[in-house]
N, C-alpha and C positions, 0 to 999 in steps of 0.2 A: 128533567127526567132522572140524572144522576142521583139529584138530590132528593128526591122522589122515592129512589131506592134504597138508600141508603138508610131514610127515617123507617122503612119499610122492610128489609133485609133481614132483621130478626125476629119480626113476626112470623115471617116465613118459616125460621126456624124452628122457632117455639112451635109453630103449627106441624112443621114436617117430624121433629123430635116427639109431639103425643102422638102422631098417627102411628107411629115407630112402633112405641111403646105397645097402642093398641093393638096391633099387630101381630105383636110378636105374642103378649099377652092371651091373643084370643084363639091362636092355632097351638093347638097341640104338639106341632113338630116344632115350633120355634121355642114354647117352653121348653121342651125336652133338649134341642140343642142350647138351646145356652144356659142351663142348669148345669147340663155336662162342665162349660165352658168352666162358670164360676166354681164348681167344684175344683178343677183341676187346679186354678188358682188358688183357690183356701189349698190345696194339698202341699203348697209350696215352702206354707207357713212350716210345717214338720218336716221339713227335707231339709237334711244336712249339708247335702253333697251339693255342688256349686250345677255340677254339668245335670244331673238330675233335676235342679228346680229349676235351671232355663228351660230343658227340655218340657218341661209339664208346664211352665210358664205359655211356651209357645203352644204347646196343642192349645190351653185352655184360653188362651186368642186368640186363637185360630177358629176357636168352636162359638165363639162370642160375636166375631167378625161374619163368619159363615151366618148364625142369627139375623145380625142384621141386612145382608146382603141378600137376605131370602121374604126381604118384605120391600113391596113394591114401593114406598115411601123413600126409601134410600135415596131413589135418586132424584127428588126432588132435594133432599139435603144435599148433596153433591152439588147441584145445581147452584143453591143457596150459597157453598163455601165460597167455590169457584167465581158465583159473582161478589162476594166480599176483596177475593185475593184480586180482583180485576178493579173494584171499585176504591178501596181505601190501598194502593200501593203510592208511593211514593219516592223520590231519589235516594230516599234512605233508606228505605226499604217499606215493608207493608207495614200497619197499626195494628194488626190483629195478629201475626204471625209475625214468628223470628226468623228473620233475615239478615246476619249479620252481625251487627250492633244498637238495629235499629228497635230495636226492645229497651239494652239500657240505655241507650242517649235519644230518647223520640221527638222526632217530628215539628219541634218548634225551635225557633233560634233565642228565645228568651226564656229562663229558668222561673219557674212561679217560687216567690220567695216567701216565706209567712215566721216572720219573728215572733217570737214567743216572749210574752210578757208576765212575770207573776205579780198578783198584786195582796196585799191583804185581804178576808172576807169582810164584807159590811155584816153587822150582828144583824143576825139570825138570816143570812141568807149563803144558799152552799152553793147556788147557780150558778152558770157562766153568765158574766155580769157582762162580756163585749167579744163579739167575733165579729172582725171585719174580712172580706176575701176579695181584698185590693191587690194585683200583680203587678202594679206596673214600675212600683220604685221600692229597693229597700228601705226609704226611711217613711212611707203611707202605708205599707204593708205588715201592720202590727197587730197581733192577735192575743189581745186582753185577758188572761184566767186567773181565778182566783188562787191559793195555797191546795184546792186540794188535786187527786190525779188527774192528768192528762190526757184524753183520749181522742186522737188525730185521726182520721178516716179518710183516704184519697182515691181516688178511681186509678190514675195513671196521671203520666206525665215525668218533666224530668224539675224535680223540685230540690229546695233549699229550705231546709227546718232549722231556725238561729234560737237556739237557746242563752248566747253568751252575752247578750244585753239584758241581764235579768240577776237578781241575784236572789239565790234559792234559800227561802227561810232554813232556820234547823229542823233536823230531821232525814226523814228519806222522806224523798219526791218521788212522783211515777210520774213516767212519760210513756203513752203505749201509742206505738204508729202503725198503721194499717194500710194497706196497700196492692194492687192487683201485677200494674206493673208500672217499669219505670226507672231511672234513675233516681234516688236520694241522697242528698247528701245532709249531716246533721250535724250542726254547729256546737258544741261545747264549753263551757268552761273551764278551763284546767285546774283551777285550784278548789276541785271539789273530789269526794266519795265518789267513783262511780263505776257501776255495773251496768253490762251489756248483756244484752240477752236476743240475737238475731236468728229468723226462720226463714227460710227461703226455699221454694220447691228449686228454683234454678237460677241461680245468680252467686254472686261474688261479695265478699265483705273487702272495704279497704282500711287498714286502719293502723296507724302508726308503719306507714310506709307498707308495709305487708298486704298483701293477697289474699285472701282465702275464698277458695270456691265451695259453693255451696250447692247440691245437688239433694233435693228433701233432707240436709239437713239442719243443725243447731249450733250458731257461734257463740260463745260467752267467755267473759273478759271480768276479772274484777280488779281493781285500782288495791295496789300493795295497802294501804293505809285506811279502806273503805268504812272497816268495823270500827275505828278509832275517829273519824271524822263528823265534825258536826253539821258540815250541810253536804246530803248526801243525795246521789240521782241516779237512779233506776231507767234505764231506758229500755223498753220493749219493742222489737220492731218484728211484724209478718209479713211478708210479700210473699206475692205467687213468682215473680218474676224480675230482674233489675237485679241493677248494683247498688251497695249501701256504702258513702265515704263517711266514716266518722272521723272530724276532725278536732283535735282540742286546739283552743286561743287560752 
Protein backbone atom coordinates (compact mmCIF):
# COMPACT_ATOMS: atom_id res chain seq x y z
CA UNK A 1 0.00 0.00 0.00
CA UNK A 2 2.77 2.40 0.97
CA UNK A 3 4.49 1.64 -2.13
CA UNK A 4 1.47 1.99 -3.85
CA UNK A 5 1.35 5.67 -2.88
CA UNK A 6 4.11 6.72 -3.33
CA UNK A 7 4.47 5.61 -7.20
CA UNK A 8 1.09 7.47 -7.02
CA UNK A 9 1.38 10.69 -4.85
CA UNK A 10 2.34 12.91 -7.71
CA UNK A 11 -0.19 12.21 -9.84
CA UNK A 12 -2.26 13.29 -7.36
CA UNK A 13 -0.61 16.44 -7.55
CA UNK A 14 -0.24 17.15 -10.83
CA UNK A 15 -4.09 16.31 -11.05
CA UNK A 16 -4.89 18.47 -7.91
CA UNK A 17 -2.28 21.64 -9.19
CA UNK A 18 -4.43 21.71 -12.99
CA UNK A 19 -7.84 21.61 -11.08
CA UNK A 20 -6.16 24.71 -9.16
CA UNK A 21 -5.25 26.23 -11.99
CA UNK A 22 -8.81 25.63 -13.70
CA UNK A 23 -10.34 27.13 -10.95
CA UNK A 24 -9.01 29.77 -10.43
CA UNK A 25 -8.94 30.52 -14.11
CA UNK A 26 -12.51 30.13 -14.69
CA UNK A 27 -14.14 32.34 -11.83
CA UNK A 28 -13.91 35.74 -12.09
CA UNK A 29 -13.16 36.46 -8.39
CA UNK A 30 -10.10 34.29 -8.39
CA UNK A 31 -8.84 36.02 -11.50
CA UNK A 32 -9.38 39.32 -9.93
CA UNK A 33 -7.74 38.32 -6.65
CA UNK A 34 -4.76 37.02 -7.70
CA UNK A 35 -3.97 39.60 -10.48
CA UNK A 36 -4.26 41.92 -7.55
CA UNK A 37 -1.85 39.57 -5.85
CA UNK A 38 0.84 39.47 -8.73
CA UNK A 39 0.66 42.95 -9.29
CA UNK A 40 1.49 43.89 -5.91
CA UNK A 41 4.54 41.79 -6.35
CA UNK A 42 5.89 43.28 -9.84
CA UNK A 43 5.27 46.67 -7.72
CA UNK A 44 8.26 45.61 -5.44
CA UNK A 45 10.47 45.40 -8.36
CA UNK A 46 10.42 49.74 -8.20
CA UNK A 47 10.37 50.16 -4.43
CA UNK A 48 13.33 51.45 -2.85
CA UNK A 49 12.51 51.32 0.60
CA UNK A 50 13.18 47.93 2.33
CA UNK A 51 9.89 48.24 4.92
CA UNK A 52 7.74 49.24 1.82
CA UNK A 53 8.52 46.32 -0.50
CA UNK A 54 8.06 43.56 2.32
CA UNK A 55 5.06 45.24 3.05
CA UNK A 56 3.62 45.02 -0.56
CA UNK A 57 5.47 41.78 -0.81
CA UNK A 58 3.08 40.51 1.99
CA UNK A 59 -0.21 41.79 0.89
CA UNK A 60 0.63 40.50 -2.56
CA UNK A 61 0.83 36.85 -0.81
CA UNK A 62 -1.50 37.34 0.98
CA UNK A 63 -3.91 38.08 -2.14
CA UNK A 64 -2.19 34.95 -4.18
CA UNK A 65 -2.66 32.68 -1.15
CA UNK A 66 -6.31 33.93 -0.35
CA UNK A 67 -6.66 32.81 -4.49
CA UNK A 68 -5.82 29.64 -3.86
CA UNK A 69 -7.52 28.91 -0.57
CA UNK A 70 -10.77 29.87 -2.23
CA UNK A 71 -10.81 26.90 -4.68
CA UNK A 72 -12.23 23.84 -3.48
CA UNK A 73 -9.13 21.66 -4.99
CA UNK A 74 -6.75 23.13 -2.18
CA UNK A 75 -7.34 20.58 -0.08
CA UNK A 76 -6.91 17.79 -1.92
CA UNK A 77 -3.17 19.22 -2.42
CA UNK A 78 -3.04 19.58 1.26
CA UNK A 79 -3.89 16.20 1.39
CA UNK A 80 -1.44 15.23 -1.18
CA UNK A 81 1.66 17.12 0.74
CA UNK A 82 0.87 15.90 4.13
CA UNK A 83 0.87 12.30 2.82
CA UNK A 84 4.30 12.90 1.16
CA UNK A 85 5.65 14.48 4.67
CA UNK A 86 4.05 11.23 6.26
CA UNK A 87 5.32 8.78 3.50
CA UNK A 88 9.05 9.68 2.47
CA UNK A 89 10.19 10.84 6.26
CA UNK A 90 13.02 9.42 7.49
CA UNK A 91 15.69 9.51 10.80
CA UNK A 92 17.14 12.12 8.89
CA UNK A 93 14.75 13.82 8.09
CA UNK A 94 12.20 13.92 5.10
CA UNK A 95 13.32 13.56 1.14
CA UNK A 96 11.12 16.22 -0.13
CA UNK A 97 11.46 18.90 2.50
CA UNK A 98 14.19 20.44 4.53
CA UNK A 99 14.64 19.21 7.87
CA UNK A 100 17.68 20.04 9.17
CA UNK A 101 20.57 18.72 7.11
CA UNK A 102 18.65 16.26 5.73
CA UNK A 103 18.66 18.07 2.34
CA UNK A 104 22.48 18.50 2.19
CA UNK A 105 23.64 15.11 3.37
CA UNK A 106 20.39 12.66 2.08
CA UNK A 107 19.20 9.66 2.87
CA UNK A 108 21.91 7.00 1.92
CA UNK A 109 25.05 5.82 3.72
CA UNK A 110 27.11 5.45 0.43
CA UNK A 111 28.13 8.50 -1.83
CA UNK A 112 27.39 7.78 -5.63
CA UNK A 113 30.80 8.47 -7.20
CA UNK A 114 31.23 9.11 -10.99
CA UNK A 115 34.88 9.86 -12.14
CA UNK A 116 35.40 11.78 -15.00
CA UNK A 117 37.55 10.55 -17.71
CA UNK A 118 38.65 12.72 -20.83
CA UNK A 119 39.69 11.00 -23.64
CA UNK A 120 40.68 12.04 -27.22
CA UNK A 121 37.81 12.36 -30.13
CA UNK A 122 37.85 9.29 -32.70
CA UNK A 123 37.74 11.41 -36.22
CA UNK A 124 34.77 12.55 -37.25
CA UNK A 125 32.84 11.70 -34.17
CA UNK A 126 31.86 14.55 -31.44
CA UNK A 127 29.47 12.03 -29.38
CA UNK A 128 29.82 10.76 -25.97
CA UNK A 129 31.72 7.62 -26.93
CA UNK A 130 30.83 5.80 -22.96
CA UNK A 131 28.72 6.63 -20.01
CA UNK A 132 28.67 3.98 -17.47
CA UNK A 133 26.40 4.66 -13.93
CA UNK A 134 28.11 2.07 -11.74
CA UNK A 135 28.03 3.38 -7.85
CA UNK A 136 29.28 0.79 -6.15
CA UNK A 137 33.33 1.36 -6.12
CA UNK A 138 35.42 4.23 -7.07
CA UNK A 139 37.71 2.44 -9.31
CA UNK A 140 34.19 0.68 -11.81
CA UNK A 141 32.65 3.89 -11.50
CA UNK A 142 34.21 5.77 -14.45
CA UNK A 143 32.57 8.05 -16.91
CA UNK A 144 34.24 8.05 -20.34
CA UNK A 145 33.92 11.77 -22.41
CA UNK A 146 35.43 12.95 -25.18
CA UNK A 147 37.61 16.55 -25.35
CA UNK A 148 34.61 18.45 -25.85
CA UNK A 149 31.99 20.09 -22.89
CA UNK A 150 30.74 18.52 -20.21
CA UNK A 151 27.28 18.27 -19.41
CA UNK A 152 26.22 16.30 -15.92
CA UNK A 153 22.55 16.18 -15.04
CA UNK A 154 21.44 14.73 -11.50
CA UNK A 155 18.06 14.51 -9.89
CA UNK A 156 19.53 14.38 -6.02
CA UNK A 157 21.40 12.58 -3.89
CA UNK A 158 24.70 13.02 -2.07
CA UNK A 159 27.48 12.67 -4.80
CA UNK A 160 31.29 12.67 -5.58
CA UNK A 161 32.19 14.31 -9.13
CA UNK A 162 36.39 13.10 -9.54
CA UNK A 163 37.79 15.17 -12.28
CA UNK A 164 41.63 14.71 -10.92
CA UNK A 165 42.22 11.31 -12.65
CA UNK A 166 42.10 12.84 -16.13
CA UNK A 167 44.30 15.08 -17.53
CA UNK A 168 42.80 18.05 -19.43
CA UNK A 169 44.06 18.60 -23.05
CA UNK A 170 44.94 22.48 -23.81
CA UNK A 171 42.63 24.98 -23.88
CA UNK A 172 39.46 25.64 -21.66
CA UNK A 173 37.28 22.85 -20.82
CA UNK A 174 33.59 23.07 -19.61
CA UNK A 175 32.34 21.16 -17.09
CA UNK A 176 28.44 22.26 -16.47
CA UNK A 177 26.73 20.21 -13.48
CA UNK A 178 23.07 20.34 -12.92
CA UNK A 179 21.20 19.46 -9.97
CA UNK A 180 17.89 19.79 -7.85
CA UNK A 181 19.22 18.69 -4.69
CA UNK A 182 21.73 17.14 -2.62
CA UNK A 183 25.16 17.21 -1.56
CA UNK A 184 28.15 17.53 -4.13
CA UNK A 185 31.30 17.46 -3.78
CA UNK A 186 33.82 18.06 -7.03
CA UNK A 187 37.22 16.75 -7.21
CA UNK A 188 39.91 18.92 -8.97
CA UNK A 189 43.16 19.09 -10.11
CA UNK A 190 45.33 21.67 -8.71
CA UNK A 191 47.85 22.26 -11.35
CA UNK A 192 45.39 23.66 -13.82
CA UNK A 193 43.44 27.27 -14.87
CA UNK A 194 40.44 27.26 -13.05
CA UNK A 195 37.20 29.21 -12.83
CA UNK A 196 34.11 28.59 -10.87
CA UNK A 197 30.97 29.68 -11.51
CA UNK A 198 28.15 28.23 -8.64
CA UNK A 199 24.04 29.04 -8.43
CA UNK A 200 22.21 28.04 -5.82
CA UNK A 201 18.56 29.02 -4.70
CA UNK A 202 19.67 27.65 -1.11
CA UNK A 203 22.81 26.10 -0.03
CA UNK A 204 26.41 26.62 0.86
CA UNK A 205 29.57 26.71 -1.25
CA UNK A 206 32.79 25.01 0.60
CA UNK A 207 35.93 25.70 -0.89
CA UNK A 208 39.50 26.30 0.28
CA UNK A 209 38.38 25.75 3.79
CA UNK A 210 35.85 28.73 3.54
CA UNK A 211 31.96 28.81 3.74
CA UNK A 212 29.87 30.72 1.65
CA UNK A 213 26.24 30.67 1.81
CA UNK A 214 24.23 30.88 -0.91
CA UNK A 215 20.59 32.02 -0.78
CA UNK A 216 19.44 32.76 -4.84
CA UNK A 217 22.70 33.74 -5.25
CA UNK A 218 26.13 33.52 -7.42
CA UNK A 219 29.79 32.18 -6.34
CA UNK A 220 32.73 32.80 -8.70
CA UNK A 221 36.25 32.08 -8.13
CA UNK A 222 39.04 32.58 -10.77
CA UNK A 223 42.61 30.91 -10.31
CA UNK A 224 45.42 34.10 -10.09
CA UNK A 225 47.17 32.39 -13.18
CA UNK A 226 43.86 31.38 -15.32
CA UNK A 227 44.49 33.68 -18.46
CA UNK A 228 48.09 32.64 -18.70
CA UNK A 229 47.60 28.83 -18.31
CA UNK A 230 47.50 26.29 -20.91
CA UNK A 231 45.06 23.66 -19.69
CA UNK A 232 42.38 25.52 -18.41
CA UNK A 233 38.71 24.29 -16.51
CA UNK A 234 35.69 26.01 -16.40
CA UNK A 235 33.32 24.43 -14.01
CA UNK A 236 29.60 25.46 -13.95
CA UNK A 237 27.47 24.21 -11.38
CA UNK A 238 23.11 25.00 -10.59
CA UNK A 239 21.45 23.42 -7.88
CA UNK A 240 18.12 24.32 -6.35
CA UNK A 241 19.28 23.12 -3.07
CA UNK A 242 22.61 21.35 -1.26
CA UNK A 243 25.98 22.09 -0.50
CA UNK A 244 28.88 22.27 -3.01
CA UNK A 245 32.65 21.08 -1.69
CA UNK A 246 35.07 21.86 -4.17
CA UNK A 247 38.19 20.49 -3.57
CA UNK A 248 41.67 20.69 -5.25
CA UNK A 249 44.46 17.41 -5.27
Amino acid sequence: MINFLKNNIFIVIGVSLTLIAFEIFTTMQNVAILGIGILFLVSTSWVKQSFVKRFLFIIGFFFILLSLLLTKSIWLLLVAILLIILLYRTPEGNEFFFFGESVLHPFQTKEQYHGIQLVQPQSGQRSLLKNQSLFDSREENKNVYEWDDINLVYIGGNSIIDLGNTILPAGENIVMIRKLFGRTRVIIPKDIGLRLNISAVSGQVVFESQQYLLRGDNFQWTSPAYSDSDRKLKVIISIVTGDIEVILL
